[in-house]
C-alpha positions in Angstrom: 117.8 238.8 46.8 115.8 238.2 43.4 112.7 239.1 44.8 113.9 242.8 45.9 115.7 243.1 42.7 112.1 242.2 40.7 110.6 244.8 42.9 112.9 247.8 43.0 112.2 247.2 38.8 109.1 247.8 38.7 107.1 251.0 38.4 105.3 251.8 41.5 101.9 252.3 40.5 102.2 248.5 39.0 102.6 248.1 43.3 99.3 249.4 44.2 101.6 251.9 46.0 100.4 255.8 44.9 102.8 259.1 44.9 101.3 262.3 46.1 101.1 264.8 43.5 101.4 268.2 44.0 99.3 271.1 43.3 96.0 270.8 42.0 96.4 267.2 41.5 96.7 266.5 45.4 92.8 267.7 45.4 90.9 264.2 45.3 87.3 263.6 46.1 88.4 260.5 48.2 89.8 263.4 51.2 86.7 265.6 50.2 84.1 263.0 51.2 86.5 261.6 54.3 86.6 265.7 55.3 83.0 266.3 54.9 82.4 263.2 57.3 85.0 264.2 60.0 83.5 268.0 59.8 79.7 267.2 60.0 80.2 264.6 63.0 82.2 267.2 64.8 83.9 269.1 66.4 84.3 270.7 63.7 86.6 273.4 64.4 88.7 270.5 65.9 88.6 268.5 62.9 89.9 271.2 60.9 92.5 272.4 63.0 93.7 268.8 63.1 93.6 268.2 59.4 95.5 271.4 58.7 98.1 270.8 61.0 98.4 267.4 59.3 99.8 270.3 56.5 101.8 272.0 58.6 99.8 274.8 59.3 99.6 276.6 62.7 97.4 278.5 64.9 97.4 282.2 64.3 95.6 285.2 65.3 92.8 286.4 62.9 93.9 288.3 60.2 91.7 290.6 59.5 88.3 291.4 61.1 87.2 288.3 61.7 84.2 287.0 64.5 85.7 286.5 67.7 85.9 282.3 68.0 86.7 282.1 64.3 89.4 279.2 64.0 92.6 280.0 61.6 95.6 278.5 61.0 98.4 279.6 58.3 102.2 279.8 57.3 103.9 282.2 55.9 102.8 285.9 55.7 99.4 285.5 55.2 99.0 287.5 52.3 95.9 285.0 51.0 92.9 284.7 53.2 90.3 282.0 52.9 87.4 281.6 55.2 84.5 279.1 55.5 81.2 278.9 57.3 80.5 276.5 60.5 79.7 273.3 58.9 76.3 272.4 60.3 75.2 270.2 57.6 77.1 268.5 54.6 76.0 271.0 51.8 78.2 273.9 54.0 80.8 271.6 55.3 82.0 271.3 51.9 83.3 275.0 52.1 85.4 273.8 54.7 86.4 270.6 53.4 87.6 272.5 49.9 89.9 274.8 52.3 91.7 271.1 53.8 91.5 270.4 50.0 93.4 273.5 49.3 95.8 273.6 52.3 97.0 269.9 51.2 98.1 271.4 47.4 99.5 274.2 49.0 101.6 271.4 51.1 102.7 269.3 48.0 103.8 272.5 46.4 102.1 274.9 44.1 101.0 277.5 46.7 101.2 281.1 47.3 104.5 282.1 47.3 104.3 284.0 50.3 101.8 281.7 52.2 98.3 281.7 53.5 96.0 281.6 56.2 92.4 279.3 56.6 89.6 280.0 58.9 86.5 278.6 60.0 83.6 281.1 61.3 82.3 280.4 64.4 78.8 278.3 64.7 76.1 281.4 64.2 78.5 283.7 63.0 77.5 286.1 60.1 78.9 285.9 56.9 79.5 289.7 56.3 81.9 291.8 57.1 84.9 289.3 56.1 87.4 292.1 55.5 89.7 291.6 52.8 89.4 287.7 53.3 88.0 285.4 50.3 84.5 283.8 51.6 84.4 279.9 50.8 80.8 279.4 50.4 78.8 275.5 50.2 80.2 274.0 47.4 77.9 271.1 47.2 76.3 271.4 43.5 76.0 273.9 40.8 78.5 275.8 39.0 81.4 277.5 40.8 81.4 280.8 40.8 83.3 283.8 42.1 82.1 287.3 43.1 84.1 289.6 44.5 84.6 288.5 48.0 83.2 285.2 47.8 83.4 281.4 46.1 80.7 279.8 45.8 77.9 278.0 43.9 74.2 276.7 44.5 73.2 277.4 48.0 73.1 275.2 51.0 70.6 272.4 50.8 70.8 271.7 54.6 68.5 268.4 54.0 70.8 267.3 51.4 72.9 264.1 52.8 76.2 263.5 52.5 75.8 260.5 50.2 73.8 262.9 47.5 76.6 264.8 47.1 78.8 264.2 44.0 81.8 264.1 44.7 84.1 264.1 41.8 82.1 267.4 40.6 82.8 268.4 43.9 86.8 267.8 43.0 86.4 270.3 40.4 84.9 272.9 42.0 87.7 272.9 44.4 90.5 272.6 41.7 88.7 275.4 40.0 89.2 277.7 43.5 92.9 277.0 44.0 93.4 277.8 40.3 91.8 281.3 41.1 93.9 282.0 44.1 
């Protein structure tokens, strides 16, 4: 009976136990490298369905004029589109681990108020022609930047491995799109 009352009066984080925040501060580099892994070994389009329903996101049709195969999932209206290349190497999955990134803020609160919807391209499928959705571009190294249609920042290196990709900077980059949205 002592022993729970010492517990129960401590703070948690003295526990080893951690809260989720919400918002931008639910984007860690810990779920970034873990998504990057899960994407690049595959199936990727299963591996981010999976992790976005872990959000409560659900299938939907494609928004707007999208490849036939492309992968989306959403809640509420839609209003906000984000979609990411196929991740065939760890430099573009990163575009796609930033959108798991962003899904998980959007869960903890701190989301469009009238919800969103995330897609993955198909493997092959070309990058123009988007429609009225925000492309997520490899988000591996180099500044963040946006224009127009598309987030982005140094290309692809596809010989880059995952373990030469910084992480934390990677964390920023994302926190920098979901403050833009």
């Amino acid at each position: 009976m002592l022993f729970g009352l010492l517990v129960s009066a401590c703070p948690v984080e003295t526990l080893g136990v951690e809260l989720p925040s919400g918002g931008v501060d639910a984007i860690s580099h810990e779920d970034l490298r873990r998504d990057v892994r899960l994407l690049v070994e595959g199936p990727a389009a299963q591996r981010f369905s999976e992790r976005l329903g872990q959000m409560q996101m659900l299938p939907v049709a494609l928004p707007v004029a999208l490849p036939v195969g492309t992968t989306c999932l959403g809640r509420g209206d839609g209003s906000t589109v984000l979609v990411a290349p196929w991740p065939s190497d760890p430099d573009t999955a990163t575009a796609a681990a930033a959108l798991i990134s962003v899904a998980k803020a959007w869960d903890l609160g701190g989301g469009p108020a009238h919800g969103a919807i995330l897609c993955l391209l198909p493997d092959g499928a070309s990058l123009q022609g988007t429609g009225g959705a925000l492309l997520v571009g490899p988000l591996a190294s180099g500044p963040a930047v946006r224009e127009g249609a598309s987030f982005h920042s140094d290309p692809a290196d596809p010989a880059r491995p995952a373990g030469r990709i910084v992480y934390t900077e990677l964390q920023e980059r994302v926190k920098a799109l979901f403050r833009g949205l």
